[in-house]
C-alpha positions as CSV (number, residue, x, y, z in Angstrom):
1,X,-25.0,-25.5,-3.7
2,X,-21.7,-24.4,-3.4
3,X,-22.7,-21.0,-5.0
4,X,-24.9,-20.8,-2.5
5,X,-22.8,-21.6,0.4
6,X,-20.2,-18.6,-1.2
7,X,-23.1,-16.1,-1.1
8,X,-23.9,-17.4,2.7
9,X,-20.4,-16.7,3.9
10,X,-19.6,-13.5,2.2
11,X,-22.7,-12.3,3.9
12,X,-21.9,-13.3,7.0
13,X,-18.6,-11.7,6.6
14,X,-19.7,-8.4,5.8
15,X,-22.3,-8.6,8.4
16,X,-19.3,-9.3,11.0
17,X,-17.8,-6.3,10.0
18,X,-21.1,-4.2,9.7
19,X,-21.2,-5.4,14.0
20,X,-18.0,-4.4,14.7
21,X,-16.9,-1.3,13.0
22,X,-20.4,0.0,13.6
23,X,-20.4,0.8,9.6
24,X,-21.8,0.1,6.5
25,X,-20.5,-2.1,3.4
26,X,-18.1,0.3,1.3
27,X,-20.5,0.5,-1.6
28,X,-19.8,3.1,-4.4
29,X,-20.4,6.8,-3.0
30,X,-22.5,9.1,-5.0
31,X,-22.3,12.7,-5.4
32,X,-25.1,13.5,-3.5
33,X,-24.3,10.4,-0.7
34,X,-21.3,12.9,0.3
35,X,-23.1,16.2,-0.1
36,X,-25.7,14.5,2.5
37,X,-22.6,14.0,5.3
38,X,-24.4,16.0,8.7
39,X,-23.1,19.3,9.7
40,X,-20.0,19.1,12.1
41,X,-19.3,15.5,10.8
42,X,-16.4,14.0,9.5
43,X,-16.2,13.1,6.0
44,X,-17.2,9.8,4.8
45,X,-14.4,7.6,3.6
46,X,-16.2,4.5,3.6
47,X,-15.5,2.9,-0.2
48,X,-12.9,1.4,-2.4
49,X,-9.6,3.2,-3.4
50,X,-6.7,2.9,-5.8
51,X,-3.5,5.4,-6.5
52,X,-3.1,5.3,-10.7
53,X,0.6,5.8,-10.9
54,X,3.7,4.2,-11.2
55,X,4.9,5.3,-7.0
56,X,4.9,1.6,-6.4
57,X,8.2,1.0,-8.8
58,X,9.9,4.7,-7.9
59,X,8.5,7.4,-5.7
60,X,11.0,9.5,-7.1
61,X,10.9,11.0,-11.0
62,X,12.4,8.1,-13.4
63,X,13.0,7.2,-16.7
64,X,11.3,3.5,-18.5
65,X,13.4,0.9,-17.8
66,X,14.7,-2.7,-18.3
67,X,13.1,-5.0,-15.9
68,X,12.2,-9.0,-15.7
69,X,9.5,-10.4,-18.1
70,X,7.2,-10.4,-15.2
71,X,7.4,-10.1,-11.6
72,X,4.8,-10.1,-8.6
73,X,4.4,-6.5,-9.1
74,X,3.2,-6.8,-12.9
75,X,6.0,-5.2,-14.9
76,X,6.1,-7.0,-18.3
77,X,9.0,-6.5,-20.0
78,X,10.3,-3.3,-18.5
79,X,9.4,-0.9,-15.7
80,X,7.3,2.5,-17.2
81,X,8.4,6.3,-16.9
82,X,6.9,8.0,-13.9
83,X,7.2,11.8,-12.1
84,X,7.8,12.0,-8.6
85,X,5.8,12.1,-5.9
86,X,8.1,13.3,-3.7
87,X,8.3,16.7,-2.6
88,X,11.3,18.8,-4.1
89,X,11.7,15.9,-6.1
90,X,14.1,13.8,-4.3
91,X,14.4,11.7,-1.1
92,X,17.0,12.9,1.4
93,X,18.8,10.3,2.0
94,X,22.3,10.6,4.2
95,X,25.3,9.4,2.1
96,X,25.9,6.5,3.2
97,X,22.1,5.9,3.1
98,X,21.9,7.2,-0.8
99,X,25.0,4.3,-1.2
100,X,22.5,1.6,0.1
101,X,19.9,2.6,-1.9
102,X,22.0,2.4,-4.9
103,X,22.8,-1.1,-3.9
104,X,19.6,-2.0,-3.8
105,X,18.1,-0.8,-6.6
106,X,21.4,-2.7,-9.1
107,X,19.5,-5.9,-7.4
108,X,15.9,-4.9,-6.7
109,X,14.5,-7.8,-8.6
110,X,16.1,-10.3,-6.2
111,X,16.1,-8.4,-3.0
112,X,12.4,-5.9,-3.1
113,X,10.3,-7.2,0.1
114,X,7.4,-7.1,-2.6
115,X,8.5,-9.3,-5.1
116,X,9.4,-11.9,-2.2
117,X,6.0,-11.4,-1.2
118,X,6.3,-9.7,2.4
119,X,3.4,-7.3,3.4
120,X,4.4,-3.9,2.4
121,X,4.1,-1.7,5.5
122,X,3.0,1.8,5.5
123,X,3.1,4.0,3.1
124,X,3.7,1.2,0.2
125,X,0.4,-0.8,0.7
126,X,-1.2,2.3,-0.2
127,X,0.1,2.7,-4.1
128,X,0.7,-0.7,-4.5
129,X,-1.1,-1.8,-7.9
130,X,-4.1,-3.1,-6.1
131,X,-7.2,-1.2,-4.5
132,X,-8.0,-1.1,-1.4
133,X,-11.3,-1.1,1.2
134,X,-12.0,1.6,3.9
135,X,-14.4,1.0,6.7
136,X,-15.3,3.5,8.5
137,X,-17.0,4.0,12.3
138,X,-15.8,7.0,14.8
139,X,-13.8,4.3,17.3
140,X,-11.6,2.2,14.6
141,X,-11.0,2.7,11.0
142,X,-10.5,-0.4,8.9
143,X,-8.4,-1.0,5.5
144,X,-8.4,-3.8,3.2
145,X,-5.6,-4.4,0.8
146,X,-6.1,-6.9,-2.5
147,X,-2.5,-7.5,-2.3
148,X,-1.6,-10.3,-0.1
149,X,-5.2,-9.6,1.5
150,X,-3.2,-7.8,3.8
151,X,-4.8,-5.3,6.2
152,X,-4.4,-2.9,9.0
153,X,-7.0,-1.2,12.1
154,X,-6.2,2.6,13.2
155,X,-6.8,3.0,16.3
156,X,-9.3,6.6,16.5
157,X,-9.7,6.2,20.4
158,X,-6.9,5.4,21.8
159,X,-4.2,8.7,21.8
160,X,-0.9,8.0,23.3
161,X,-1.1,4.2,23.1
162,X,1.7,2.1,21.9
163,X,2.7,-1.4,20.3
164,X,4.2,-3.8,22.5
165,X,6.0,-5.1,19.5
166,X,7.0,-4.4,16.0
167,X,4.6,-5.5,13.2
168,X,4.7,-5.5,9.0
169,X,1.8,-2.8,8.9
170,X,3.0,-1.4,12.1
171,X,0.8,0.6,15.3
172,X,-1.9,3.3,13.7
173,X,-2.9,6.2,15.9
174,X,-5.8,8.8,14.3
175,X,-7.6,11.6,14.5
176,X,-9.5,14.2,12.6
177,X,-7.8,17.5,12.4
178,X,-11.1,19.6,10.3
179,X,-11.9,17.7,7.3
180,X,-8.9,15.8,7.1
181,X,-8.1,12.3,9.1
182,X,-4.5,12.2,10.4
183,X,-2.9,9.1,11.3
184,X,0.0,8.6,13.4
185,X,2.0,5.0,12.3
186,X,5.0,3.5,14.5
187,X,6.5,0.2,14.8
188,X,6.9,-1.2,11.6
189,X,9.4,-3.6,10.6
190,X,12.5,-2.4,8.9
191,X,12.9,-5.0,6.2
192,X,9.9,-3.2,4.2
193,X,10.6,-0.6,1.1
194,X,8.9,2.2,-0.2
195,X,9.1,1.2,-3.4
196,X,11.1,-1.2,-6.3
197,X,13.9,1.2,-6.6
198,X,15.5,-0.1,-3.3
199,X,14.3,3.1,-1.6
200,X,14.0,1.8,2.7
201,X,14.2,3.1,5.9
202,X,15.3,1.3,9.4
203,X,13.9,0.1,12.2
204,X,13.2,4.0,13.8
205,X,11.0,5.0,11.1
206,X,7.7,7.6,11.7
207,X,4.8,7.9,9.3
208,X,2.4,10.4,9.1
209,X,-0.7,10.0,7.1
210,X,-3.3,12.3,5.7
211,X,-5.8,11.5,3.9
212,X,-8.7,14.7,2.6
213,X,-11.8,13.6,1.1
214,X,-11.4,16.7,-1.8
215,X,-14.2,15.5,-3.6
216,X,-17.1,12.4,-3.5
217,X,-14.4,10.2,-5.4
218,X,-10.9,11.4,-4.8
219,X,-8.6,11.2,-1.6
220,X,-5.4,13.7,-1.3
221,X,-3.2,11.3,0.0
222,X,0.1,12.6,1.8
223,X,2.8,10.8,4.1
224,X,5.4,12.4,5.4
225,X,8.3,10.4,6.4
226,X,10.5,10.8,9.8
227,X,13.9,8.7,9.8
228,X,16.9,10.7,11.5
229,X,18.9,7.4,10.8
230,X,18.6,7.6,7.2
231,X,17.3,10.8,5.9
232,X,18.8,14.3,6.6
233,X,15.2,15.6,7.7
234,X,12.0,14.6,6.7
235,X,9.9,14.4,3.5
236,X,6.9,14.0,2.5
237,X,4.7,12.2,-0.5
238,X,1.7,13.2,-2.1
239,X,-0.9,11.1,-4.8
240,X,-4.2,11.2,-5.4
241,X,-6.7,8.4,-4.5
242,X,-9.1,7.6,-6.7
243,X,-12.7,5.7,-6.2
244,X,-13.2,2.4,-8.0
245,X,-16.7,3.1,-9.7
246,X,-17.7,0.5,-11.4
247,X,-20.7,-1.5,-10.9
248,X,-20.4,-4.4,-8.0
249,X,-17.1,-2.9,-7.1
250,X,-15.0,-4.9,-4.5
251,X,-11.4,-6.4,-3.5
252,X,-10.6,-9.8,-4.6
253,X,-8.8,-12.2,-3.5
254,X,-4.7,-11.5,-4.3
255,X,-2.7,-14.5,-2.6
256,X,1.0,-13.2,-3.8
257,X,3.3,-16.4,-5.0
258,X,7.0,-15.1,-4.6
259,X,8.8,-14.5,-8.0
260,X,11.4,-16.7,-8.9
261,X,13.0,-15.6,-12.3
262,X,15.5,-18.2,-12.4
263,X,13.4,-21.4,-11.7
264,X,11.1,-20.0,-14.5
265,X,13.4,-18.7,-17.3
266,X,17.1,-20.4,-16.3
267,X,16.6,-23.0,-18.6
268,X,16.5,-20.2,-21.2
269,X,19.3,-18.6,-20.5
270,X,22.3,-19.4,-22.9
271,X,24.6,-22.4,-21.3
272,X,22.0,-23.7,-19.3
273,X,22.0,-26.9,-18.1
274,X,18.3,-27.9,-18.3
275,X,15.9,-27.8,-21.3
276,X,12.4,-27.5,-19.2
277,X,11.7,-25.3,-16.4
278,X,11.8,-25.9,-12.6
279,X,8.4,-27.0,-11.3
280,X,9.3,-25.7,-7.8
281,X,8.7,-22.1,-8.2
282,X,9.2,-21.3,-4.8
């Protein structure tokens, strides 16, 4: 019965959506499902996406690394090499910015938005270790994130709109440009990073998004980042996207627990205290 009842609901859910995005359930896209999209149409984006990479610890170039026996984010007993995704390599931050960084990165573990379980904002979501839904009509464009079951709507007909308050995922404005959907993010909250490595922006920060369909299962992802507060000009990232293609493929449920490495492993550490571990995690 209550297999039943689970079927029933996540039915009714995806019919919900089906009404009003005006779009069909993000099943997985076949070569010839693209190569059918009608003349003078934009691509089809519809489906479920992940970046394969290691942006969500470092954007920039890095070597492998210490870190905590796990976290949130997944790292078991260190943080893995990566190459940048930046372009030229590395962010330009002002110096006093580049100082805060470096701050920040001596105490990521304790002090990453991620790992204390805040939504990610916009670029992060997108290369977090977690796919991702799109949904897909020609008014509102709709993305699903597994982590935190976090999501966000851009906003395809409504051009020179704005938020009338800050928000974690901030205010998304779109439009095709060709092949290629351009989105236009503002208002996001300052406390989010980039990434683990402490990299951040303040509270004036500008995203722009661009996401090509480049072939029926990969997405060339780019954002290009506007700070004059922090950066020296702006910069931009670039990652592929790549279709989950598995059979039944689909986001799950991800309800983020904050890491807490001391009420888990203090009683380890030599002098402690305590023999057994907290039981308040949080």
């Amino acid at each position: 019965m209550k297999h039943r009842l689970k079927l029933l609901v996540t039915a009714a859910i995806g019919v919900c959506l089906v009404v009003l995005f005006g779009c069909t359930q993000a099943d997985n896209t076949t070569v010839a499902d693209s190569e059918q999209t009608a003349p003078g149409q934009p691509p089809d984006l519809n489906g479920i996406w992940q970046a394969v990479g290691s942006a969500h610890w470092d954007l920039e170039g890095h070597s492998a690394s210490k870190g905590p026996v796990t976290n949130v984010l997944g790292a078991l007993g260190g943080i893995p090499a990566g190459m940048s995704v930046v372009e030229g390599g590395a962010i330009p931050y002002q110096p006093w910015a580049l100082a805060k960084r470096d701050e920040n990165r001596a105490d990521w573990n304790r002090l990453d938005p991620g790992v204390k379980c805040y939504i990610p904002g916009i670029p992060r979501s997108t290369y977090m270790p977690f796919p991702m839904q799109i949904l897909q009509s020609d008014s509102k464009i709709f993305i699903a994130y597994e982590f935190g079951s976090n999501s966000r709507l851009i906003h395809m007909d409504r051009p020179g709109t704005e938020a009338d308050l800050p928000s974690w995922m901030g205010y998304s404005l779109g439009r095709w440009e060709g092949d290629t959907l351009v989105v236009d993010v503002s208002d996001q909250m300052a406390e989010t990073w980039f990434d683990s490595a402490g990299n951040f922006h303040g509270e004036n920060l500008q995203v722009t998004e661009r996401y090509t369909l480049m072939s029926s299962n990969h997405i060339r992802y780019e954002a290009t980042i506007e700070d004059p507060d922090v950066f020296t000009r702006p910069w931009k990232i670039t990652m592929p996207l790549y279709r989950r293609m598995e059979d039944n493929a689909r986001i799950l449920e991800f309800k983020c627990v904050e890491f807490a490495e001391d009420a888990l492993y203090g009683h380890l550490r030599k002098g402690a205290e305590n023999v057994e571990p907290a039981t308040d995690y949080r």
